[in-house]
C-alpha positions in Angstrom: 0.0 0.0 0.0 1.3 3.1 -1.0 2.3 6.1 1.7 -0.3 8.9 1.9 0.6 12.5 3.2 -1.9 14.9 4.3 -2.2 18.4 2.1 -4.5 21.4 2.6 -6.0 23.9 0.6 -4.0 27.4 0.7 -7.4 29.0 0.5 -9.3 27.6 2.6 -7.3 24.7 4.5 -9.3 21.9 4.3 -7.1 19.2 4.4 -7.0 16.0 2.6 -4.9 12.5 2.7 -3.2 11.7 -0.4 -1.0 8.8 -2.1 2.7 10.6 -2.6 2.3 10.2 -5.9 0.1 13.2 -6.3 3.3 15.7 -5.0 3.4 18.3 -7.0 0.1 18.1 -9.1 -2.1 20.6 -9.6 -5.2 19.6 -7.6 -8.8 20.9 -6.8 -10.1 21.8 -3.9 -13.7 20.2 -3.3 -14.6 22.3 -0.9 -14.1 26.1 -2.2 -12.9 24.4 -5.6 -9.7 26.5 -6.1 -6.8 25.1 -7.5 -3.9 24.2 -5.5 -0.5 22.7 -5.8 -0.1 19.2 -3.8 2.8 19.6 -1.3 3.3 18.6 2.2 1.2 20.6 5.1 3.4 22.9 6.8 3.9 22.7 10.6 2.9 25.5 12.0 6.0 27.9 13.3 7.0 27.6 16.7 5.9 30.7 18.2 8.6 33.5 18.9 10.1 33.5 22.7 8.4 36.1 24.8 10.0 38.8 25.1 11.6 40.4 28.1 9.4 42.5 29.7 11.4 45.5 32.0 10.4 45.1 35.6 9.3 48.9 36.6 10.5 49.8 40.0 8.7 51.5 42.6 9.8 55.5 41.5 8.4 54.6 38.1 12.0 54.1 36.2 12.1 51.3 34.0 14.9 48.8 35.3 17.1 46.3 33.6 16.3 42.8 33.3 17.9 40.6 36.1 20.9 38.9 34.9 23.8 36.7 36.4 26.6 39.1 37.5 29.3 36.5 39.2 29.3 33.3 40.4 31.1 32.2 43.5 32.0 28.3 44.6 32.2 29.7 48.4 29.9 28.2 50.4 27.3 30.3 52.3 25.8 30.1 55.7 22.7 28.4 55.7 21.6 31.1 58.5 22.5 34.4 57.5 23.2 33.4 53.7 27.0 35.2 54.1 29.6 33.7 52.8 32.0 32.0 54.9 35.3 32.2 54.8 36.5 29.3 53.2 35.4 25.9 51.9 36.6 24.1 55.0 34.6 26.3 57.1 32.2 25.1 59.6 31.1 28.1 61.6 29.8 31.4 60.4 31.5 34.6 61.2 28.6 36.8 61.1 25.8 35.0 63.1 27.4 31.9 64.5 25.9 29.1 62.9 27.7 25.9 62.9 26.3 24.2 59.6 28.0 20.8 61.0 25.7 20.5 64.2 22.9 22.6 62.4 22.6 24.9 66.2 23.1 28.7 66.4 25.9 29.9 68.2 24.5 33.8 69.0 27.3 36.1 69.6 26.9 38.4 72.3 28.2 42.3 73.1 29.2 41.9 76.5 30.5 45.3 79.0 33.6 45.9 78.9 35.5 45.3 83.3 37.4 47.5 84.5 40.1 47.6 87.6 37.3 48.8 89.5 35.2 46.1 88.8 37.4 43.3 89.5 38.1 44.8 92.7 34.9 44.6 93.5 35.0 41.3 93.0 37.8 40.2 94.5 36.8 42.5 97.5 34.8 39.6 99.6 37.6 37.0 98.8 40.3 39.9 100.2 38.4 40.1 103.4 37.7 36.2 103.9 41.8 36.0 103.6 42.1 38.4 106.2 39.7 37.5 108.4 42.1 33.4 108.1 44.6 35.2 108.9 43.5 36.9 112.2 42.0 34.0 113.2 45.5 31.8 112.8 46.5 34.3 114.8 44.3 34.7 117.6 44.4 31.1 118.1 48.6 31.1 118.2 47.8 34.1 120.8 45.4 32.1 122.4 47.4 29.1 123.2 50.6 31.1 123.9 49.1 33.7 126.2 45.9 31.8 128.1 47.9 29.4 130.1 50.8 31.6 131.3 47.4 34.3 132.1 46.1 31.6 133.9 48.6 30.4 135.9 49.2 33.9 136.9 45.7 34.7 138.5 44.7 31.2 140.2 41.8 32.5 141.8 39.7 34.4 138.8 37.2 32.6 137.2 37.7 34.2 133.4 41.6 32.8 133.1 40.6 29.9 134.6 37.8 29.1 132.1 39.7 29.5 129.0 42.2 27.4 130.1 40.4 24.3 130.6 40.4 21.7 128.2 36.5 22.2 127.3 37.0 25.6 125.8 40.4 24.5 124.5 38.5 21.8 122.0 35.8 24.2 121.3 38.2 27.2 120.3 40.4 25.0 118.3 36.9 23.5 116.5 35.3 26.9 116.1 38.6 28.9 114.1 39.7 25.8 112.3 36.2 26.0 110.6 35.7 29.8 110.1 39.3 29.7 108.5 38.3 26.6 106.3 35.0 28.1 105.3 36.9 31.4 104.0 40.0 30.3 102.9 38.1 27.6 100.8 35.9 30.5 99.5 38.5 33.0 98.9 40.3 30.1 97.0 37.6 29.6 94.7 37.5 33.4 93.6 40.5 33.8 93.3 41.8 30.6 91.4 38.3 29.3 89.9 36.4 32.4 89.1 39.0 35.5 89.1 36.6 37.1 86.7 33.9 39.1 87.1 30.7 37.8 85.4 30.0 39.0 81.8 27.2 41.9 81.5 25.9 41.4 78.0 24.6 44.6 76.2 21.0 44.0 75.1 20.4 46.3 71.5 16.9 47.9 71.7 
């Protein structure tokens, strides 16, 4: 069976299915019965790509299309969408945000300390270590002084009392724990925490 190809009228397009054969003949239209030449229908043409339409900005100029200006392989931080520094980078600069943990470390504006401040601060620690100190040596005192006191006024209750071996125990106890407390304390502040702590600055 012989190939057919579809024609149409160029007056009034009514199309028809022909053998091959009939390529190039001259032909009649049935339907408006004009003459034609058999050829092959034409496709239409693939319409024309749209053209660019200007974006108009808000003053009412007429604005350039938007175009590529530069490309960059730099990676950017999925937070703030800067880019970091590098291509090994893991934390962002500008906000903080450690793309390999995916958490947000906020950076902070903190005051500024001065002398006066860490004096302050090291003030109670400065008075505990006194405060071991004079009683280290009121005990020394204590024990150096109280007997010979004693010994020296037999019949007055007062020497006698602090002498004994009751208020011995109980003095001993009652420094060696006040000097403990505070030396422990002041060691702390000024070994553990010699800093005063940070005042951050809250923007409004």
């Amino acid at each position: 069976m012989a190939n057919t190809i579809v024609i149409s009228c160029g007056k009034c397009s009514k199309e028809y299915k022909v053998e091959e054969k009939i390529l190039g003949a001259t032909v009649k239209c049935k339907g408006c019965g004009d003459s034609f030449v058999a050829a092959l229908k034409k496709s239409p043409e693939s319409a024309p790509p749209p053209k660019v339409q200007e974006d108009e900005e808000e003053d009412g100029k007429v604005g350039k299309a938007y175009t590529i200006v530069s490309e960059s392989e730099t990676p950017k931080c999925a937070n703030c969408a800067k880019e970091l520094l590098n291509a090994k980078a893991i934390i962002c600069v500008y906000c903080g945000f450690n793309s390999r943990t995916r958490t947000w470390n906020r950076t902070k504006k903190l005051v500024d300390k001065t002398p006066g401040d860490y004096i302050l601060w090291h003030l109670p620690a400065i008075i505990s270590s006194v405060v071991v100190v004079l009683g280290l040596v009121l005990l020394g005192v204590y024990f150096w002084k109280v007997p010979g006191w004693a010994d020296a006024n037999p019949n007055d209750t007062l020497p006698w009392l602090l002498n004994t071996l009751f208020f011995k125990i109980y003095m001993t106890v009652m420094v060696l724990y006040l000097v403990w407390s505070l030396g422990f304390y002041a060691f702390k502040r000024f070994v553990y925490f010699p800093h005063p702590p940070e005042e951050e600055i809250i923007d409004k």
